[in-house]
N, C-alpha and C positions, 0 to 999 in steps of 0.2 A: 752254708756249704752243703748241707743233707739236701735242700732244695735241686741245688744243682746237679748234685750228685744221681736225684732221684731221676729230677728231666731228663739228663744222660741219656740214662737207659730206657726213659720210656724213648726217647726218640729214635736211640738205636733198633729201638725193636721195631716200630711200629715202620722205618725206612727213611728212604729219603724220598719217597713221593710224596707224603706227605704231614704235612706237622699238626701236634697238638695245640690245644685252644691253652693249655697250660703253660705257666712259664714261670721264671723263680718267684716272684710273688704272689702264687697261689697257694692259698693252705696247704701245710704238711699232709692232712691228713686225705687233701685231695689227690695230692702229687703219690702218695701211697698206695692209695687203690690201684690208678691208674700203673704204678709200678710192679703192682701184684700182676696186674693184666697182660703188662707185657710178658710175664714169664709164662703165660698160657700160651699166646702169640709164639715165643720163642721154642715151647716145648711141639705145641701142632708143628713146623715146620722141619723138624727132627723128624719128623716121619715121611718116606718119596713118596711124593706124587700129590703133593697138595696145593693147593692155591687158596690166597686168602684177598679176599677184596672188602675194601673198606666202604662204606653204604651209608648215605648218607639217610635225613625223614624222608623225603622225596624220591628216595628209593635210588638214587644218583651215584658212583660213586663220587666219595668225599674228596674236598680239596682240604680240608683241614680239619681232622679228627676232633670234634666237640666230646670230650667227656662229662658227664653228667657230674655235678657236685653238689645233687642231694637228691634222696632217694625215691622214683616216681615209677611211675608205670609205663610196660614198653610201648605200650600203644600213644601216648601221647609226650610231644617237650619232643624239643630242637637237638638232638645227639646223634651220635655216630657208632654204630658197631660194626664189627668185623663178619663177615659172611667164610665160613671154614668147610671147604672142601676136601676131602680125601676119595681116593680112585675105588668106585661101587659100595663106597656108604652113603647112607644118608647126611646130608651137611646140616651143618651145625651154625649157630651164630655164637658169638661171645659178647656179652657188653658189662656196663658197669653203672652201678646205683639201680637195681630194678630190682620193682616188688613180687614175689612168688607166691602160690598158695602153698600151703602147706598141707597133711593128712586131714587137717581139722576143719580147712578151707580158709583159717588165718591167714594176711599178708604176713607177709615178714620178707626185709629188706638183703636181698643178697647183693653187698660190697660186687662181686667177680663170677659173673651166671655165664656157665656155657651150656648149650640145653639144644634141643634139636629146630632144625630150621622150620618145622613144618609146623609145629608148635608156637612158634613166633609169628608165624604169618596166620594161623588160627586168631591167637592174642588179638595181633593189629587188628582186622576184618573184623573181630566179635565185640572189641574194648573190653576185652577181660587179661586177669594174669595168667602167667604161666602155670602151670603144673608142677610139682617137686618131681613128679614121677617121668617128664621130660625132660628134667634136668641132667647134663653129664657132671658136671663140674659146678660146686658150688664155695665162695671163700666167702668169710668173716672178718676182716684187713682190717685192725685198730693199731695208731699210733701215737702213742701216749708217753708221756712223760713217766718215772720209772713210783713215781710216787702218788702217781694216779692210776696207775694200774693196777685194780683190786679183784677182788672174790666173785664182785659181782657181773663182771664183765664175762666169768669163766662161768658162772650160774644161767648166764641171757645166753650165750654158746649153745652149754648142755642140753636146755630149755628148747633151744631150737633144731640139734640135730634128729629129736624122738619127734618131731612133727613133719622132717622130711623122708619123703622116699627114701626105701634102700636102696635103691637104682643108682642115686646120688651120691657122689663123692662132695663131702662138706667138710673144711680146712677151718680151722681158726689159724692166724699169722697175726702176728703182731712184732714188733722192734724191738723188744725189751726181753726183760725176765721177770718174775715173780716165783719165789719158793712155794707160797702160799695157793696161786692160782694152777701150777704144776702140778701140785701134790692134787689138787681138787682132780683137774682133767685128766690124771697118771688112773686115779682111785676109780675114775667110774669109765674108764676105756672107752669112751664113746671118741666116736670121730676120730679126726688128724687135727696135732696142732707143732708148730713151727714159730719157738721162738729167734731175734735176733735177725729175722730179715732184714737188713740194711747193708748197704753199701761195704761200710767198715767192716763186715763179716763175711768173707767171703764163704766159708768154707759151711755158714749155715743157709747162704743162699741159694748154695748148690744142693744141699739136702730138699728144700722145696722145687728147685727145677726136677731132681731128678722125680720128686717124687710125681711132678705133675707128667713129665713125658711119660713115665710108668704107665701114669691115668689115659692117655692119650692113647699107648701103645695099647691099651684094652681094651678100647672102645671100638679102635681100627680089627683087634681080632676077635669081635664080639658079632657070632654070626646074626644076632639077630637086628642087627645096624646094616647087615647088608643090602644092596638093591639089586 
């Protein structure tokens, strides 16, 4: 049922022109990303005057949204991201499973990268990763079972949000709870994290939409995004 539940909404977001390569028999854990994704989709479009087109490798747009289900580099591998426009800013792309550098020039895999267009198209042409410090929007989307959800999973988080950009908005999200893993990420105040994102919860999944249109809405009144 969570399968279905999750496809739902990626389909609703992403329209009816065109559909994902997902379907109920794909891993939880893939249908989750892609879920997180669409609340990015949903929150840019909260803002007038935007268009968003879907892009395929070939630079095409897409007839059917490929999501990545595991984690590579944007410059190479058969996927789809979203091209995000808003009126005299710089456009943005969004995609999912792509590796970033970090302050320290580490990869590290961001689940849900929205980061600037210009920077993307650097990437592709050079075969190199992204930048943290071109990144707008960064999530960490884990969907785990409530008893494999431990310490350490909020440890690999913390670990990664002191090697990104402050430029960077970086979420941890995940479905569940932990007393244990709260107390850790409450103590050392780094980042944004959101538990209980799932279907059955309504009233926490609207606590991450609002919090991404927030993100959205700032980026649109951040004059140095402007053109």
């Amino acid at each position: 049922m969570i399968n279905q539940n999750l496809l739902n909404q990626i389909r609703s977001a992403l329209g009816s022109s065109i559909n994902p390569n997902l379907t109920t028999s794909s891993k939880v854990f893939d249908l989750f990303e892609a879920y997180i994704f669409s609340f990015l989709l949903e929150a840019a479009r909260n803002e007038p005057n935007v268009s968003i087109d879907y892009i395929d490798t070939n630079r095409n747009r897409a007839t059917t949204f490929t999501f990545r289900t595991s984690p590579g580099q944007i410059f190479n591998g058969l996927y789809t991201h979203a091209e995000i426009t808003f009126q005299r800013k710089r456009p943005l792309e969004a995609h999912v499973g792509v590796r970033v550098s970090g302050i320290s020039k580490v990869l590290h895999e961001c689940d849900v990268l929205l980061l600037e267009k210009s920077e993307a198209e650097i990437c592709r042409n050079n075969s190199v990763s992204p930048q943290s410090s071109k990144a707008i929007i960064a999530a960490e989307c884990k969907y785990y079972s409530p008893q494999n959800f431990g310490l350490e999973l909020a440890r690999e988080y913390l670990g990664l949000t002191s090697d990104f950009s402050s430029n960077c908005k970086y979420y941890f999200i995940y479905n569940t709870t932990s007393q244990s893993v709260e107390e850790l990420l409450a103590h050392h105040k780094k980042g944004c994290w959101f538990r209980y994102v799932i279907p059955s919860r309504p009233a926490d999944v609207e606590l991450l939409k609002n919090e991404l249109k927030n993100a959205i809405k700032n980026f649109v009144a951040t004059r140095k995004y402007t053109i």
